[in-house]
Every structure is written in structure tokens, then in C-alpha cells.
C-alpha positions in Angstrom: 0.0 0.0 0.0 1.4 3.5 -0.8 1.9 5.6 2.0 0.4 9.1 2.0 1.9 12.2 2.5 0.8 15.1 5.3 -0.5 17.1 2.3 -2.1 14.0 0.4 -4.4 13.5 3.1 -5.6 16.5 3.8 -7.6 17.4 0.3 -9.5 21.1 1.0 -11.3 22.5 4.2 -15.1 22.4 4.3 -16.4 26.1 4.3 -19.8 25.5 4.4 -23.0 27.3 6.6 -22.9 24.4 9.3 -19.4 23.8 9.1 -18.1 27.9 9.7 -21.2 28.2 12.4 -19.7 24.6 14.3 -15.9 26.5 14.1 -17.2 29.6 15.1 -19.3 28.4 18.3 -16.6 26.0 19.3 -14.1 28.7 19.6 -16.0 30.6 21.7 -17.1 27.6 24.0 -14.1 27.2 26.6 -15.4 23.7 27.2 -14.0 22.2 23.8 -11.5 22.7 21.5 -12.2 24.1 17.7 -13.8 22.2 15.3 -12.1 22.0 12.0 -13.6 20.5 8.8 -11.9 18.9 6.7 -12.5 16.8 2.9 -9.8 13.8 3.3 -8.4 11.3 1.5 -10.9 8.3 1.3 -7.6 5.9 2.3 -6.8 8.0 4.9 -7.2 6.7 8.5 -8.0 9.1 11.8 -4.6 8.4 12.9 -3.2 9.6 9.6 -5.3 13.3 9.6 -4.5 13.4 13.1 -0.7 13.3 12.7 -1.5 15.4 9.0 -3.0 18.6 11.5 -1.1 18.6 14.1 1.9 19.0 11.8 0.5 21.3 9.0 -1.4 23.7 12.0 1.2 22.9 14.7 -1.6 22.5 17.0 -2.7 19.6 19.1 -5.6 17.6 18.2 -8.1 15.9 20.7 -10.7 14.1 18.5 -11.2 12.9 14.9 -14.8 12.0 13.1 -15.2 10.5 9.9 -17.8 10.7 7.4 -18.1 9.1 4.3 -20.4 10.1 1.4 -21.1 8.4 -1.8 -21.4 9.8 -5.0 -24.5 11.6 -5.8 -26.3 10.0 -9.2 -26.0 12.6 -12.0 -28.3 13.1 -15.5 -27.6 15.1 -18.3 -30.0 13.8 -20.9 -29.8 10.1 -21.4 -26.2 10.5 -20.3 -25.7 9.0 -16.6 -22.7 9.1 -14.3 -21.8 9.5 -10.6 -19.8 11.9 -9.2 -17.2 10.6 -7.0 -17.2 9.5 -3.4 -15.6 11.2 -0.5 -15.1 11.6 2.9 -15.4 14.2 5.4 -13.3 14.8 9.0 -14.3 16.5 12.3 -11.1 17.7 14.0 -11.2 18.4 17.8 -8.5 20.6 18.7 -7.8 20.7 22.4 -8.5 23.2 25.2 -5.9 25.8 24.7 -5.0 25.7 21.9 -4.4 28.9 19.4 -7.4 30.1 16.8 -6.7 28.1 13.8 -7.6 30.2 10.4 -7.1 27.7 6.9 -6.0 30.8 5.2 -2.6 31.1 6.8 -1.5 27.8 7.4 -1.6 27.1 3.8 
């Protein structure tokens, strides 16, 4: 199996509505960490986005969540096709840690 690089895992951030609203209200909240969402590598495992953030970010990371979403069906006439599947992470930094922003990191 080919190993992944830090930046092969990590694919783009999620800025949607719910995602920027979960961010925002978790940064606030002194009870948790940030939330950070993430569109991964379908290969990639939680230990591998784990160690991929807490090197890219330099922050420390206190839980990972997957999701994984198939391919939606797509017509265009009597032409059919799927688009491709992917999958979603959830990163939990911890307490303390500094306000992350995608923008300068990358």
C-alpha cells in the first residue's frame, strides 16, 4: 500500500454554513476545542489526519470523526454518471490551543 503524504491526506477545508457556524461556536465555548472540517483522503485513516494537522497547524488535536459520502447520481439527458465519493473529518482541537484560520497555514 502507498503511503500518504501530510498534504495527500488532507484534500481542501469544508467552508460551508454548518461547518463555519460549528468553528465559530466552538471557539467561543471554553469547554471544547475548535472544530475544524476537513474533505480527506478516502484511504486516509484518523490516525493519519491526526498526525496530518497537528503538523500542518502545529496544534494539538483531541478528536477525529469521519464521514463518508457516496457519490451523488448525475443526468444530463440520457447520459448517466456518478460523481465521485468522499469523505469528510471532524477535527477536535484541544483546550488551549491557538485560533486556527485555513488561510494562513496554507
Amino acid at each position: 500500500m502507498v503511503e500518504l503524504g501530510v498534504w495527500d491526506i488532507l484534500k481542501s477545508p469544508v467552508v460551508t454554513e454548518k461547518s463555519v457556524l460549528l468553528k465559530e461556536a466552538s471557539s467561543e465555548d471554553k469547554e471544547i476545542g475548535q472544530v475544524l472540517t476537513f474533505r480527506v483522503a478516502r484511504r486516509a485513516g484518523k490516525d493519519d489526519i491526526k498526525k496530518a494537522i497537528e503538523e500542518i497547524f502545529a496544534v494539538k488535536v483531541s478528536r477525529v470523526r469521519t464521514v463518508h459520502y457516496e457519490g451523488k447520481m448525475k443526468k444530463r439527458g440520457r447520459q448517466q454518471g456518478r460523481r465521485a465519493a468522499w469523505k469528510k473529518a471532524y477535527v477536535t482541537l484541544k483546550k488551549g490551543e491557538p485560533h486556527v484560520d485555513y488561510a494562513e497555514a496554507i
